[in-house]
C-alpha positions as a printed Julia matrix, in Angstrom:
88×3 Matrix{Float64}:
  -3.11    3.18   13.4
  -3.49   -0.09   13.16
  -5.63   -2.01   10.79
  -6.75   -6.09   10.66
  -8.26   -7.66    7.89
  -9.33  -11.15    7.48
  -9.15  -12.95    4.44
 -10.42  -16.65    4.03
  -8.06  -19.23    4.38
  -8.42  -20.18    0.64
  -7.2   -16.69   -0.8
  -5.03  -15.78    1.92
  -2.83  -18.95    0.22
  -3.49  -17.65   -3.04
  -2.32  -14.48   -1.4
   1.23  -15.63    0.03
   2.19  -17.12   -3.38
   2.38  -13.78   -4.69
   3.61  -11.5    -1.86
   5.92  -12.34    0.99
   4.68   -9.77    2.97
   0.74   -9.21    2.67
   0.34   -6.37    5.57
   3.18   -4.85    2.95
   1.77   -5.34    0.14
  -1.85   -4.55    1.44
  -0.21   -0.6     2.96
   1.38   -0.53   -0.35
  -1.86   -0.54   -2.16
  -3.98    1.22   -0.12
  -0.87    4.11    0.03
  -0.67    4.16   -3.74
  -4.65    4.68   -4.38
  -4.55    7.79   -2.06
  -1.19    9.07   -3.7
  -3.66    8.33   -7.15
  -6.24   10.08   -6.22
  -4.4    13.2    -4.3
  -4.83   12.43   -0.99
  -1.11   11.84   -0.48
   1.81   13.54   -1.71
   4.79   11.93   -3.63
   7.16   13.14   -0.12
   3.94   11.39    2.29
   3.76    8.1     0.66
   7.92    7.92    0.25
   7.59    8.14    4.09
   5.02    5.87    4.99
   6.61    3.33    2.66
  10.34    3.72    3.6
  11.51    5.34    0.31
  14.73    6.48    0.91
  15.09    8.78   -1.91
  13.4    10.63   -4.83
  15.29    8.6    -7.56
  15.0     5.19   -5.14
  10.54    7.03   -5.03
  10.77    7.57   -9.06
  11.89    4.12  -10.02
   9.35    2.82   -7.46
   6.54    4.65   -9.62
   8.16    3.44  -12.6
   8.06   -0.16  -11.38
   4.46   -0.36  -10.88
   3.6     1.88  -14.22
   2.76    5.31  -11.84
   4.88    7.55  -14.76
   2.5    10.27  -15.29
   3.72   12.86  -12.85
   2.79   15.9   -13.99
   3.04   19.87  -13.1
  -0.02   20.26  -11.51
   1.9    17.18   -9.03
   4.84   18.2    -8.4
   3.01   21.95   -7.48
   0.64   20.2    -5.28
   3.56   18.43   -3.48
   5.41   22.06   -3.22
   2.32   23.13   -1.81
   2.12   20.3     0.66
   5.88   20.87    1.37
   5.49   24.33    2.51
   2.63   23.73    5.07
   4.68   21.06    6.4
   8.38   22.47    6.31
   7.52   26.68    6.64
  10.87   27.44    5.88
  11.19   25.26    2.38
C-alpha cells in the first residue's frame, strides 16, 4: 500500500530539519502507534521497519522510551507467532 500525504510547504521545512527521511519517519510513527495500541506485534513492526534482530528491535524500543514490554506482550506476540508460523 501506498500512502501520500501533503504537508504545507512551511512545515514540510520545519519537517526536513528534523528527519532525513520523512516517508521514514512518518511509517515509523504510524507503525509504532499500532504496535502501542496492539494492533501489531513486536515480530510485525521489526518487519515492516527492517529490524534485523530482537536485541537490534529491543534497543530500538529503548531508544524511543517503548520499555514497558510486559507478559501479557510477549504472550500476545507468541500467540501471533503461532497463527503465522503453525509449527513454532
Amino acid at each position: 500500500m501506498q500512502v501520500t500525504v501533503e504537508v504545507p510547504d512551511d512545515l514540510a521545512a520545519a519537517l526536513n530539519l528534523y528527519h532525513r527521511d520523512p516517508p521514514g519517519a512518518a511509517l515509523e510513527a504510524m507503525a509504532l502507534e499500532a504496535f502501542r495500541e496492539r494492533k501489531l506485534t513486536g515480530y510485525q513492526l521489526r518487519t515492516l521497519l527492517g529490524i534485523p534482530s530482537r536485541f537490534d528491535f529491543w534497543d530500538f524500543l529503548k531508544e524511543r522510551q517503548i520499555e514497558s514490554y510486559s507478559v501479557e506482550d510477549l504472550e500476545h506476540d507468541l500467540a501471533t507467532m503461532k497463527t503465522v508460523l503453525p509449527s513454532a
